[in-house]
KEKOL-779177 format. One line per field, with one value per atom (N, C-alpha, C): residue number from 1; residue in one letter; x, y, z. Coordinates in Angstrom, 1 decimal. Each point is the difference from the previous one (the first is absolute). Layout:
// KEKOL-779177
i	(NUM:...)
aa	(A:...)
xx	(X:...)
yy	(Y:...)
zz	(Z:...)
***
This chain:
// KEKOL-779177
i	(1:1:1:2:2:2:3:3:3:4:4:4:5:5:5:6:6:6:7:7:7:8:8:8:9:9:9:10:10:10:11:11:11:12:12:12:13:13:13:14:14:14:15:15:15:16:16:16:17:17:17:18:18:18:19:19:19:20:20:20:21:21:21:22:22:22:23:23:23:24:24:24:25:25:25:26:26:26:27:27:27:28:28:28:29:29:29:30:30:30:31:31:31:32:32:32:33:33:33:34:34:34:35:35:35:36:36:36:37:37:37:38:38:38:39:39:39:40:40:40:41:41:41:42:42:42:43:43:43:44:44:44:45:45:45:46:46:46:47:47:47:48:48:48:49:49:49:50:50:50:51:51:51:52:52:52:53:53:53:54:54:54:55:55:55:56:56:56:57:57:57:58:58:58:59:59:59:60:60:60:61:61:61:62:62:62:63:63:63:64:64:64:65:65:65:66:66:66:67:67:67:68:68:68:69:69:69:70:70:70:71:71:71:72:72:72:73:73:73:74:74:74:75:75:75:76:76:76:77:77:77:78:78:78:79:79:79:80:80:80:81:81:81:82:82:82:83:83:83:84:84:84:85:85:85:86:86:86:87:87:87:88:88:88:89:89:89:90:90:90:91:91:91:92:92:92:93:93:93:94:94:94:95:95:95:96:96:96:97:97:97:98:98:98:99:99:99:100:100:100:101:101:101:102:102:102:103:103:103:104:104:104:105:105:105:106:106:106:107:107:107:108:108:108:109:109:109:110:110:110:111:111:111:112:112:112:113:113:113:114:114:114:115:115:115:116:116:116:117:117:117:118:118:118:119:119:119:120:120:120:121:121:121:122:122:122:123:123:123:124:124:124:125:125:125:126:126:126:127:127:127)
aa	(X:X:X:X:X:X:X:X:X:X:X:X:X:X:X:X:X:X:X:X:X:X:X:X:X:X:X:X:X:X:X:X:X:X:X:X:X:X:X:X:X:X:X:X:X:X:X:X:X:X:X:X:X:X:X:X:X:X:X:X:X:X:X:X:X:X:X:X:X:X:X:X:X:X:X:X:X:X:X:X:X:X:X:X:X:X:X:X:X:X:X:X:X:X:X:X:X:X:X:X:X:X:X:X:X:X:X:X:X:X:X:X:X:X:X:X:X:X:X:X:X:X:X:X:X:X:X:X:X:X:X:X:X:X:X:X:X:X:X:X:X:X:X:X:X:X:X:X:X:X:X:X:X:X:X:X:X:X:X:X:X:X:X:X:X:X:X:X:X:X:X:X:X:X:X:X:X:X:X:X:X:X:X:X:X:X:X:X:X:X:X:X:X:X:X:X:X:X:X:X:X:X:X:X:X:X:X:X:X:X:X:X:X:X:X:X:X:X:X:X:X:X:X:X:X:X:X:X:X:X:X:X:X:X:X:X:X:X:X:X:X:X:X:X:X:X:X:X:X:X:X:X:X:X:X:X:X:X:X:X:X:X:X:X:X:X:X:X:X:X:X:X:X:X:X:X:X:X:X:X:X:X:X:X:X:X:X:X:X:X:X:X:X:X:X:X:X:X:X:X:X:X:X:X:X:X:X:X:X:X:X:X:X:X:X:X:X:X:X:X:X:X:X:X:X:X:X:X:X:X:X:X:X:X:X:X:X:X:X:X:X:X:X:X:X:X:X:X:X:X:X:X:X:X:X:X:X:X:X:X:X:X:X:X:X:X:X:X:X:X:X:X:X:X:X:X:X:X:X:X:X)
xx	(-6.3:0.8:-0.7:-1.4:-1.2:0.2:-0.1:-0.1:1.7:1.2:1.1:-0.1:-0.2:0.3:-1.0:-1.0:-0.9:0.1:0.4:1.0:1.1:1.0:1.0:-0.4:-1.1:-0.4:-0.8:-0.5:-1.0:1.6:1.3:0.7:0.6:0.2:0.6:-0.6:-1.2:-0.9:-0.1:-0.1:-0.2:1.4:1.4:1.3:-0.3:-0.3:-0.2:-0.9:-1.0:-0.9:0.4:1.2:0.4:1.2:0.7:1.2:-0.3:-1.1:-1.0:-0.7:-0.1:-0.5:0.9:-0.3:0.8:0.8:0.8:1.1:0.0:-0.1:-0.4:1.5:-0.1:1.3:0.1:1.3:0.0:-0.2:-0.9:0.5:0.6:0.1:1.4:0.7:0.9:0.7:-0.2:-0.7:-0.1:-0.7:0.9:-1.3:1.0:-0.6:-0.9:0.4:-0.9:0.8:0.0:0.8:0.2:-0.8:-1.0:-0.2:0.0:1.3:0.0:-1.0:-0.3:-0.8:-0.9:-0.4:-0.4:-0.6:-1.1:-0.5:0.1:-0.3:0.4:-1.0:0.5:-0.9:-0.1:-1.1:-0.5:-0.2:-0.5:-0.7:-0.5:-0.2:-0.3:-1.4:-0.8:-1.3:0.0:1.3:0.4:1.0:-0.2:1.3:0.1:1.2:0.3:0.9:0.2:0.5:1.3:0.7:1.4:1.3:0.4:1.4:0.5:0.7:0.5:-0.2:0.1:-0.3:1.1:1.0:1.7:-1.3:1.0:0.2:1.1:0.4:0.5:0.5:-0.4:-0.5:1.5:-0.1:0.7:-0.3:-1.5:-1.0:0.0:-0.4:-0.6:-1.3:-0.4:-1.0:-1.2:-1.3:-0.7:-1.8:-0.5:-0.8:-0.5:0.0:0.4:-1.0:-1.3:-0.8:-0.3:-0.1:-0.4:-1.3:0.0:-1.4:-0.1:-0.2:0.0:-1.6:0.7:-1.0:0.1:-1.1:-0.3:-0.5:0.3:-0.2:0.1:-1.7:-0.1:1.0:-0.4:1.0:-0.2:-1.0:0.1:0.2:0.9:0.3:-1.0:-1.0:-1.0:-0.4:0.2:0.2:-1.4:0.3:-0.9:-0.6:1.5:-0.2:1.4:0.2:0.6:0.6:0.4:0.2:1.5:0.1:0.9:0.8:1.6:0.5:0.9:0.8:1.5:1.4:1.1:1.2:0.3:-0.2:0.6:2.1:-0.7:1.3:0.4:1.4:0.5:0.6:0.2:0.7:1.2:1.2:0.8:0.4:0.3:0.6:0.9:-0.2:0.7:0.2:-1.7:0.3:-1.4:0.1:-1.6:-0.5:-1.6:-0.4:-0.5:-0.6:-0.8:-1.6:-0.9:-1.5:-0.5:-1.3:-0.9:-1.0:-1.0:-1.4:-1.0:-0.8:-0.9:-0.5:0.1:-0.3:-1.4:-0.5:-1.6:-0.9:-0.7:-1.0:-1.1:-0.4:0.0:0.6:-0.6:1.3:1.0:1.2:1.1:0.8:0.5:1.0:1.1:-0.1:1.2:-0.4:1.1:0.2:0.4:0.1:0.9:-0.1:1.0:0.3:0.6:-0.4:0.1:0.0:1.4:-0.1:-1.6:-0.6:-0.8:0.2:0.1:0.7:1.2:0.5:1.1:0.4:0.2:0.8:0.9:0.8:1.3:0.6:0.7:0.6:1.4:0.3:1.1:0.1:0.6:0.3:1.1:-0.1:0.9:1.2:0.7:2.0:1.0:0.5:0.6:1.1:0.1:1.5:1.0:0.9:1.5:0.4:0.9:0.5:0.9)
yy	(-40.8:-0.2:0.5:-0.2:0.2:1.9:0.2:1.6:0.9:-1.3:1.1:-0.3:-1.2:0.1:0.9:0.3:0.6:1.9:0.2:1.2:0.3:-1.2:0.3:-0.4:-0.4:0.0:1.4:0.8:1.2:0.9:0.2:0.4:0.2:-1.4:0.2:0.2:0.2:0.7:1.3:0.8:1.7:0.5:-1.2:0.4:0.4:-1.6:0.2:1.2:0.2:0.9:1.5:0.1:1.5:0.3:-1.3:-0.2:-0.1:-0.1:0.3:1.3:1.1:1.4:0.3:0.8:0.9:1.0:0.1:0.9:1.2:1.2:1.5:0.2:0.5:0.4:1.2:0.4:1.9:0.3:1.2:0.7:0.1:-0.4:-0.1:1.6:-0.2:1.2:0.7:-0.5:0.7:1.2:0.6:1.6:0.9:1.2:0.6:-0.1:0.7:0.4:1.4:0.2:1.2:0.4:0.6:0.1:1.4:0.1:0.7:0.2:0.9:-0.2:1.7:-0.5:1.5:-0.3:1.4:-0.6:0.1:-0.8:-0.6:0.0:0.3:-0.3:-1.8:-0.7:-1.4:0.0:0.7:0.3:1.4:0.4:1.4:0.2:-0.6:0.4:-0.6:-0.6:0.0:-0.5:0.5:0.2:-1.1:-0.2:-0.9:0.3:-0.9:0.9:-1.2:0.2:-1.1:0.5:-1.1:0.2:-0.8:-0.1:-1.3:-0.3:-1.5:-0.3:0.1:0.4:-0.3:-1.1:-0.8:-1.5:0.4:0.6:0.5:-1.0:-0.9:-1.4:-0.7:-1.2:-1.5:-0.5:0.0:-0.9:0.0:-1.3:0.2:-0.3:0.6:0.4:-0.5:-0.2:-0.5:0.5:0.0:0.2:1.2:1.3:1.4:0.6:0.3:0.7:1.7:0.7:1.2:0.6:1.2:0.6:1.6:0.3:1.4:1.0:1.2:0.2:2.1:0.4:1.0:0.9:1.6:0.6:1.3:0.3:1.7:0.9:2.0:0.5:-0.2:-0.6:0.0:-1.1:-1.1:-1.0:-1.0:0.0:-0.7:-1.3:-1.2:-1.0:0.3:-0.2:0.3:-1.4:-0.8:-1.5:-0.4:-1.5:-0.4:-1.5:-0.4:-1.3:-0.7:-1.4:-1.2:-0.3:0.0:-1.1:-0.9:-0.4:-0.7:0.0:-0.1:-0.1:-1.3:-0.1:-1.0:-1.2:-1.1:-0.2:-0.5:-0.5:0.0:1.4:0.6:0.9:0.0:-0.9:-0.7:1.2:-0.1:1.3:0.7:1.3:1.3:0.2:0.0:0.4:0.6:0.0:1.0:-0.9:0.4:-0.6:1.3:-0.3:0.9:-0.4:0.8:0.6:0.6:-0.3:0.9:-0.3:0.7:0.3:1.0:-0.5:0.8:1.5:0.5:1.6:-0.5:0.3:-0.4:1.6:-0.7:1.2:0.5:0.9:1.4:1.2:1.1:0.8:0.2:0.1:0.2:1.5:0.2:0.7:-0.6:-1.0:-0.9:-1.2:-0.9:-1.4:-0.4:-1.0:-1.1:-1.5:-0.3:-1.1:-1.0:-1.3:-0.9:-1.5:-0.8:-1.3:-0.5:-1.0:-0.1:-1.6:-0.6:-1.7:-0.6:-0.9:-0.8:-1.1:-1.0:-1.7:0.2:-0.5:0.5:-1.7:-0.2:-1.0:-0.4:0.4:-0.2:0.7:-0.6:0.6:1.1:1.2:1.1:-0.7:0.0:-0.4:0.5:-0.7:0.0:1.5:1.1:0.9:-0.5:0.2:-1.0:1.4:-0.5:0.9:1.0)
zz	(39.8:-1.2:-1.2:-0.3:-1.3:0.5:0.7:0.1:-0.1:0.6:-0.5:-1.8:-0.6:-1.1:-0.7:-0.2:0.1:-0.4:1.2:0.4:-1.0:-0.4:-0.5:-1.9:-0.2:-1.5:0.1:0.9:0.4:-0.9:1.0:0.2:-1.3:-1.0:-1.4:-0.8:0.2:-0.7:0.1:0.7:0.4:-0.8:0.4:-0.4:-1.6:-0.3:-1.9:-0.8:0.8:-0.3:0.0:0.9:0.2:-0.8:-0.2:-0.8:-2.0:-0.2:-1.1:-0.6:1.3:-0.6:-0.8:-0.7:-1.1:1.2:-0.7:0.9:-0.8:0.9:-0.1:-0.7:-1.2:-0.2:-0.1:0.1:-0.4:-1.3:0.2:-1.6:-0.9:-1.3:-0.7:-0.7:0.3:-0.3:-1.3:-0.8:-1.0:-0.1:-1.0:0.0:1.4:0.1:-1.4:-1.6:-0.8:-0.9:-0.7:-1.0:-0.4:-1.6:-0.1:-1.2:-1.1:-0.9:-1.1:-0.7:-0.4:-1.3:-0.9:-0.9:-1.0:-0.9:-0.4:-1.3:-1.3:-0.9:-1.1:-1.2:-1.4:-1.1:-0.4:0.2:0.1:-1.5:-0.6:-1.4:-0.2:-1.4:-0.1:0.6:0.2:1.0:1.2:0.7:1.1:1.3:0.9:0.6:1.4:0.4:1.1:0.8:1.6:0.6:0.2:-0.2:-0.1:0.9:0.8:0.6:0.7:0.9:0.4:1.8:0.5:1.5:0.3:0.9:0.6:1.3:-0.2:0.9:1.1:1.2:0.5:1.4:0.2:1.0:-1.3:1.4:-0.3:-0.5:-0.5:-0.9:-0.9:-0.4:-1.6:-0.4:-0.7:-0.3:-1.3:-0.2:-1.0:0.3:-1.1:0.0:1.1:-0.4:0.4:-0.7:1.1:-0.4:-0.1:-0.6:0.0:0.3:1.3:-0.5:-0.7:-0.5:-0.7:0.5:0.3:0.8:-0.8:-0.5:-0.5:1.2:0.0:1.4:-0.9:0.8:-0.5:0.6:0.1:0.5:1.6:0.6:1.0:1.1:-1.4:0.3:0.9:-0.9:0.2:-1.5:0.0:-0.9:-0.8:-1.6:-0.5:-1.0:0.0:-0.9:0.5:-0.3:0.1:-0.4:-0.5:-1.0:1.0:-0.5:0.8:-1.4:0.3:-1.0:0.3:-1.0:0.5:-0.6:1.0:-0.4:-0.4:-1.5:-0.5:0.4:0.2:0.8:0.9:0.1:1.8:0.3:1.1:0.8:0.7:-0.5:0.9:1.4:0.8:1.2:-0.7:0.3:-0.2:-1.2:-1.0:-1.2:-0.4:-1.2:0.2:-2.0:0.0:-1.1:-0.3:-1.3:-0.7:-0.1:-0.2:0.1:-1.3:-0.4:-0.5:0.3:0.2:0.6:-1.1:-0.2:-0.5:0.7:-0.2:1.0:0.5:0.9:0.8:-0.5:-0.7:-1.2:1.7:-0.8:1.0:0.0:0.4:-0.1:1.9:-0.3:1.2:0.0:1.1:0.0:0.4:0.3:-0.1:0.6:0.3:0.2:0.6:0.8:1.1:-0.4:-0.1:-0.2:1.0:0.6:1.1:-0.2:0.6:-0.2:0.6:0.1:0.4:0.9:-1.2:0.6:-0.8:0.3:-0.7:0.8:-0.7:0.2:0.8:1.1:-0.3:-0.1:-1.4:-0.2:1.0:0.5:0.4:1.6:1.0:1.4:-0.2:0.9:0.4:0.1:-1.5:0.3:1.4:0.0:1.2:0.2:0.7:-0.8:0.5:-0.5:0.3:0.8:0.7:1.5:-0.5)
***
């Protein structure tokens, strides 16, 4: 009797314990994203690289980080600076950007979300 009960507190215990892991969720749909952008007079001694994130996902969106990344001609990174899109991102819309240009010299640029919140779950599409 001391060993079935035993067994069966063994038994609701392994249950509780497995019924407790964090559950593996999928990926959230967000992203990719799409990023615009060109450069700009900041001030007369200097310049920035400004344009906007399209939110292209169900999501909505916060705290949207940028990395800015300077690339000789042989497209090899020469500096590179981090900023942010001020804001929420509701789905299917796009924000605006400016960035300090990353000092060094480039032949050009790439620009990449890096992280973001996502406030809100992938909306449902209606049928």
């Amino acid at each position: 009797m001391i060993a079935r009960r035993s067994l069966a507190v063994l038994g609701a215990l392994l249950l509780g314990a497995v019924l407790a892991l964090p559950v593996l969720a999928e990926p959230a749909a967000c992203g990719p994203f799409r990023v615009d952008w060109g450069r700009a007079d900041l001030s007369p001694q200097a310049q920035k690289l400004e344009g906007y994130v399209y939110n292209d996902s169900a999501c909505a969106l916060s705290n949207i980080r940028l990395h800015a990344i300077a690339v000789d001609g042989e497209g090899r990174t020469t500096s590179e600076s981090t900023g942010w899109v001020f804001g929420n991102l509701p789905p299917r819309t796009r924000a605006y950007f400016a960035l300090p240009v990353p000092s060094g010299p480039a032949a050009d640029y790439r620009i990449d979300v890096i992280s973001f919140d996502q406030v809100t779950p992938p909306a449902q599409e209606a049928p």
